[in-house]
N, C-alpha and C positions, 0 to 999 in steps of 0.2 A: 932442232925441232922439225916435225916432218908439219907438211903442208895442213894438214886435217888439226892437229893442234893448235896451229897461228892460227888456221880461220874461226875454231873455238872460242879461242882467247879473245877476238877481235869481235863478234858476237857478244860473248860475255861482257865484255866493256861497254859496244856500242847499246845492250840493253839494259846497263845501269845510267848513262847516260838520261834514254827515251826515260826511262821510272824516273829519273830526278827530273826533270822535264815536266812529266805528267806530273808528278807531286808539286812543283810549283804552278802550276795553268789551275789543278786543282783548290790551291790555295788562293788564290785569284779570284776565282769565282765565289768561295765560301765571305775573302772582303766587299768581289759587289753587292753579294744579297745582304748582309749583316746593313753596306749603306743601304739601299734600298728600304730596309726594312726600316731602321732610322729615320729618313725620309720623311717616313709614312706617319712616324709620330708628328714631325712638326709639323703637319697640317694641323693638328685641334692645338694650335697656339689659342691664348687667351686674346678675346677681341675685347676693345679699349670703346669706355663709350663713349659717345657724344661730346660729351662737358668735357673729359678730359681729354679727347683732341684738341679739343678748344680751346683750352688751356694749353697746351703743348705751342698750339699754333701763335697763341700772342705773348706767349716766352720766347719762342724762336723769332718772331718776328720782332721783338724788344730787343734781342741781339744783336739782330742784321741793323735795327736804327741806331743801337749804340755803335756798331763799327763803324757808320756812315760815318757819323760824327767824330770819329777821331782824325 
């Protein structure tokens, strides 16, 4: 092979390389926005009221005094 073909050939290859390269950085990006976007839903979680904190808090706290005692 003369000179001008190998440097062809090695172009050819080093630019499927760079495209596989780009196609995964690409790919990348389209998973942080998808999290992002996700994210963004669990802010309007459902808020819990009053009483049933309350409740939550003297179950848990009936556990920690059961452990006590064992």
């Amino acid at each position: 092979m003369d000179i001008v073909q190998e440097f062809e050939r090695a172009l050819r290859k080093r630019y499927h390389v760079l495209k596989t390269e780009l196609a995964n950085i690409e790919h990348l990006f389209d998973a942080f926005e998808r999290g992002v976007k996700s994210d963004a839903k669990r802010t309007s979680r459902k808020r819990l009221s009053a009483a049933t904190r309350k409740r939550i808090s003297l179950a848990q706290k009936a556990r920690w005094a059961k452990s006590k005692k064992r």
